[in-house]
C-alpha positions as CSV (number, residue, x, y, z in Angstrom):
1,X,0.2,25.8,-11.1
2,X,1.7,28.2,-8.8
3,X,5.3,30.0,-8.8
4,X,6.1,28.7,-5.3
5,X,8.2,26.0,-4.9
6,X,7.8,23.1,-1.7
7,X,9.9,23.9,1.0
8,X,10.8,21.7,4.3
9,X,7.8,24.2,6.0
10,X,5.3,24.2,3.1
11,X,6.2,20.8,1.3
12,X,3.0,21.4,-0.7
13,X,3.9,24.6,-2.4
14,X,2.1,24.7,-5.8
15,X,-0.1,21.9,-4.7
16,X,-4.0,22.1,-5.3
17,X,-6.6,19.9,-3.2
18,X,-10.2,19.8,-3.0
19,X,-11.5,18.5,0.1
20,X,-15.2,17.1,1.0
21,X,-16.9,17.2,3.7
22,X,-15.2,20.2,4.6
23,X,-17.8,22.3,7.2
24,X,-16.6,20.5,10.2
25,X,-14.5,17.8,12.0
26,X,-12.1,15.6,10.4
27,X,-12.8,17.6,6.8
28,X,-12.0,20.7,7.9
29,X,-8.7,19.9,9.7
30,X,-7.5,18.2,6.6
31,X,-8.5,21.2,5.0
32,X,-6.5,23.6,7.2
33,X,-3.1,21.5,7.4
34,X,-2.9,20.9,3.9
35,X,-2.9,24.8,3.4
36,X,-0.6,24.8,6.2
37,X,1.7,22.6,4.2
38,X,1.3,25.3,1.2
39,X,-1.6,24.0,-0.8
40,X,-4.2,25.9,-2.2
41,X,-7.5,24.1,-0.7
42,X,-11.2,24.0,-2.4
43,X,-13.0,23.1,0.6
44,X,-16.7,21.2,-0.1
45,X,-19.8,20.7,1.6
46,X,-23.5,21.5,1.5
47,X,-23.1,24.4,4.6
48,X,-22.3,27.3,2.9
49,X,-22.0,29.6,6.2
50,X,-19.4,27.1,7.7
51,X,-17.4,26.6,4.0
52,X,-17.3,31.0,4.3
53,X,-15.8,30.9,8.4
54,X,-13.4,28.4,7.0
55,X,-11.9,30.3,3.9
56,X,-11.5,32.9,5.7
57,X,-9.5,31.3,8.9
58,X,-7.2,29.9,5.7
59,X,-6.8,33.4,4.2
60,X,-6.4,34.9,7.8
61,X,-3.3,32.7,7.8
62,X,-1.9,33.7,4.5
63,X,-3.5,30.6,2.5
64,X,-5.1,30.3,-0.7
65,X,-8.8,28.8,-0.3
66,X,-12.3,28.4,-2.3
67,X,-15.4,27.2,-1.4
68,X,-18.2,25.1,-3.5
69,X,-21.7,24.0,-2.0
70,X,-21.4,20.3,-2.9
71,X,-23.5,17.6,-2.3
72,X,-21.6,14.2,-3.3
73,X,-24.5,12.4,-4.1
74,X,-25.5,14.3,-7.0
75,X,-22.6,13.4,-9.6
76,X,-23.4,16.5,-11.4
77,X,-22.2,18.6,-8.5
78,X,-18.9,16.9,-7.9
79,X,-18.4,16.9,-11.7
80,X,-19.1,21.5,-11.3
81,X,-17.0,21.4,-8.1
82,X,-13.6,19.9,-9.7
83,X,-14.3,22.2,-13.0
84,X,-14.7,24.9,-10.2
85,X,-11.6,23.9,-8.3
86,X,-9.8,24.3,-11.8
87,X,-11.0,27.1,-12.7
88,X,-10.1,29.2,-9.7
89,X,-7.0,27.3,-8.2
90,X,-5.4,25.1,-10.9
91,X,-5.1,21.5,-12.1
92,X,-6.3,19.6,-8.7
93,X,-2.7,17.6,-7.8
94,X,-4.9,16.1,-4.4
95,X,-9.0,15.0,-4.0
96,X,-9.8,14.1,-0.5
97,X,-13.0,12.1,-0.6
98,X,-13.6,12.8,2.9
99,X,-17.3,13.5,3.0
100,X,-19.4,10.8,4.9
101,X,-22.1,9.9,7.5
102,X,-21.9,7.2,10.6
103,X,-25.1,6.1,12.5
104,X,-25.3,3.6,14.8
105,X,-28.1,1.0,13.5
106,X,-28.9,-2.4,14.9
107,X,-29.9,-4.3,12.0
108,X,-32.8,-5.8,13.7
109,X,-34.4,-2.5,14.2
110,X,-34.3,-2.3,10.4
111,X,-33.6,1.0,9.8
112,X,-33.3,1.3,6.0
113,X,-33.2,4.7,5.1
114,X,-30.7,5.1,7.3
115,X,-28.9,2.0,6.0
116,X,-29.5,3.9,2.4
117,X,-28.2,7.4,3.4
118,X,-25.4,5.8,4.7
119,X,-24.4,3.6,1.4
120,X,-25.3,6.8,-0.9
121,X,-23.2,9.2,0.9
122,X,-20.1,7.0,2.2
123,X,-20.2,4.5,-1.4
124,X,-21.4,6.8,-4.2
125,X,-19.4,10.0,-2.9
126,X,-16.5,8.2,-3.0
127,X,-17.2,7.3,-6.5
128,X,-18.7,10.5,-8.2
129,X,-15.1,12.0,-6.7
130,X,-12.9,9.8,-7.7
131,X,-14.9,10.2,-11.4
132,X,-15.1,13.7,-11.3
133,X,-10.7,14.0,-11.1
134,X,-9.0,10.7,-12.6
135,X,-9.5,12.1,-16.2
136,X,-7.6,15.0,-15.9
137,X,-5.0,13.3,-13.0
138,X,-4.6,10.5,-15.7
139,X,-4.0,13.6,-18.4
140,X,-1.2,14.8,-16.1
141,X,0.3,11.5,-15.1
142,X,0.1,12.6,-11.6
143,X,-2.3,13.3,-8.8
144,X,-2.8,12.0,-5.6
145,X,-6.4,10.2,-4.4
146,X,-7.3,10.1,-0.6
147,X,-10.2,8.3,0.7
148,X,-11.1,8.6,4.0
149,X,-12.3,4.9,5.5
150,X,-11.9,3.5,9.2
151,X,-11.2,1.0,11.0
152,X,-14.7,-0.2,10.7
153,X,-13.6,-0.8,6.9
154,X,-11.1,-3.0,8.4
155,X,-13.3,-4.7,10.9
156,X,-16.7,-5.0,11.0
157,X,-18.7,-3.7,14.7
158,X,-21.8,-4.4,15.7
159,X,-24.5,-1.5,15.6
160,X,-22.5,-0.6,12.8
161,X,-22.9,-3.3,10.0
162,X,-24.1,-0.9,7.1
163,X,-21.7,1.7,8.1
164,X,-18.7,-0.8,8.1
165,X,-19.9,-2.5,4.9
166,X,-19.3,1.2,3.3
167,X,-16.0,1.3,4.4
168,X,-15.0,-2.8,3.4
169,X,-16.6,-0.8,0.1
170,X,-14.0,2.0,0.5
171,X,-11.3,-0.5,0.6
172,X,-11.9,-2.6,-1.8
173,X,-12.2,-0.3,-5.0
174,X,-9.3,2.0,-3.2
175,X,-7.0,-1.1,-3.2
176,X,-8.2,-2.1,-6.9
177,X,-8.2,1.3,-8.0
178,X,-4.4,1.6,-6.9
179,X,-2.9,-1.1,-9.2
180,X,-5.1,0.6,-12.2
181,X,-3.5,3.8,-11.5
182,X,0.4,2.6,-10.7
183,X,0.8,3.0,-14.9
184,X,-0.3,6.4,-14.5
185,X,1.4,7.9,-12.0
186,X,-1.5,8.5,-9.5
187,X,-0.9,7.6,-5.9
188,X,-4.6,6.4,-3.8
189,X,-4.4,6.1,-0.2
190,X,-6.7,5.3,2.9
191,X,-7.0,6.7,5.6
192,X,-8.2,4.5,8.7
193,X,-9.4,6.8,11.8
194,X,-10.5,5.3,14.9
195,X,-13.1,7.2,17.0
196,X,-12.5,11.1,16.8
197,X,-14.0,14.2,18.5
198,X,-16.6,15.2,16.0
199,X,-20.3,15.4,15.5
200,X,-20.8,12.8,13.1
201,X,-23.0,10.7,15.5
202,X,-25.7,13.5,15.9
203,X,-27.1,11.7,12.8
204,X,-27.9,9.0,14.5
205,X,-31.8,8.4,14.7
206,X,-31.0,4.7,16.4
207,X,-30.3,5.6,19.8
208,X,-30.7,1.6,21.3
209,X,-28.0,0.8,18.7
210,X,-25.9,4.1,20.0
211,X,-26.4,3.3,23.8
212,X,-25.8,-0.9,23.2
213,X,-22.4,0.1,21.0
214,X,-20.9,3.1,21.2
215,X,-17.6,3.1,23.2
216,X,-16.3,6.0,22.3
217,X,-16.9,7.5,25.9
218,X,-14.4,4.9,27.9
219,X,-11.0,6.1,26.5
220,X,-9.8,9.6,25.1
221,X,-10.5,9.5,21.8
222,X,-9.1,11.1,18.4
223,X,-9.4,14.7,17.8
224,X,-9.8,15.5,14.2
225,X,-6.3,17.2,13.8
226,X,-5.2,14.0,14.4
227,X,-6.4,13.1,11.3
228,X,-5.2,16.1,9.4
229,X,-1.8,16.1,10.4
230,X,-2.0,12.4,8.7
231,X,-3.6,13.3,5.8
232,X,-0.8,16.5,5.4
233,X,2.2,13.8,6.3
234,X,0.7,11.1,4.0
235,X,0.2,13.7,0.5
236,X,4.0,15.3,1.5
237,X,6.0,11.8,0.8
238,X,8.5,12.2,-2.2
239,X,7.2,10.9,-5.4
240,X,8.7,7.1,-5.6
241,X,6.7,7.0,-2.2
242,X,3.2,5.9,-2.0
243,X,1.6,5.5,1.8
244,X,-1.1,2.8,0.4
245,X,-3.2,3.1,4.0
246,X,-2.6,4.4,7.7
247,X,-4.7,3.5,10.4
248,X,-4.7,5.9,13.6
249,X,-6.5,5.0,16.6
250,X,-6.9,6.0,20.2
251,X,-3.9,4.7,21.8
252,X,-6.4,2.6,24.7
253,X,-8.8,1.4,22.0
254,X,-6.5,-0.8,19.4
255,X,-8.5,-3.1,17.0
């Protein structure tokens, strides 16, 4: 635990939190406003190159990162990147499970290794990091648990059935998972983005689906500090205060 103590400018002073999918988009602008807020960051993801440019942005503005090739399907590597996180920062106080994958798929084009990719990355990462920190947050009596879900876990949209199954997925054990955890002390939130600026669709092999569904084109979208603004605002409320789940969409494209 660090010396510093939260301030109005840096409410998360003394705070440590690992974020996944860290390389790009929404993961690493949650990454850089929660250092912004004052907390020591572990950023996560399989590009190594990308993890480096983004410590060192952090440090260039006088925060406090590490880094830790992760893949969050392998359950061993999430279980070496919170022990890592520990190690080098401190007791982890916030885990961001925001790794994940989107591709449009029409499920009569029957794309199933898609459909698989997506379930192991969005469901099991979830999992393996919500395993990998709840013994030691339950230890503490404290921590904080953010899963990153959509609005597509709220609603389900065609050309993206699998994909919004994940995130109904998402939901369910973060809202189960909450009521376990209110003995404990551990706060679990989700947060629910609409379409943001990112590159999450280049994964998509399904470009019928894409071309059918995606709307993301007809209305200015989400950039991804929109997101991590939320994600600093949500981890900053006092501790009687728990922000169970915050949808943000584009302002022309409500669901």
């Amino acid at each position: 635990m660090s010396g510093k103590f939260a301030t109005a400018n840096q409410p998360l002073s003394g705070k440590v939190a690992v974020v996944t999918g860290a390389s790009s988009g929404i993961g690493r602008s949650i990454a850089i406003h929660l250092s912004n807020a004052g907390a020591k960051v572990c950023i996560a993801a399989r590009n190594v190159g990308k993890l480096e440019e983004l410590k060192s942005e952090i440090e260039k503005n006088n925060g406090t990162a590490a880094f830790f090739q992760c893949d969050v399907t392998v359950r061993e590597q999430v279980m070496q990147l919170i022990f890592f996180a520990e190690k080098n920062l401190g007791p982890v106080d916030i885990m961001v499970n925001n790794a994940g994958v989107m591709m449009y798929s029409k499920m009569s084009n029957v794309m199933m290794d898609d459909w698989d990719k997506t379930i192991d990355v969005n469901c099991k990462g979830v999992t393996n990091g919500i395993g990998a920190v709840i013994p030691g947050m339950i230890k503490r009596k404290r921590g904080h648990i953010v899963n990153t879900s959509s609005d597509a876990g709220l609603q389900g949209f065609p050309g993206l059935a699998v994909y919004s199954g994940t995130k109904f997925f998402v939901e369910g054990v973060s809202q189960a998972l909450r009521h376990e955890m209110v003995e404990h002390g551990i706060k679990v939130t989700c947060i629910q983005p609409g379409d943001v600026k990112t590159n999450i669709l280049s994964h998509t092999t399904d470009l019928e689906a894409q071309k059918q569904y995606d709307g993301s084109s007809k209305c200015k979208i989400l950039d991804p500090d929109d997101i991590g603004r939320a994600v600093a605002y949500v981890v900053s409320q006092p501790d009687h205060v728990s922000i169970n789940q915050l949808l943000i969409e584009p302002k022309e494209a409500p669901i």
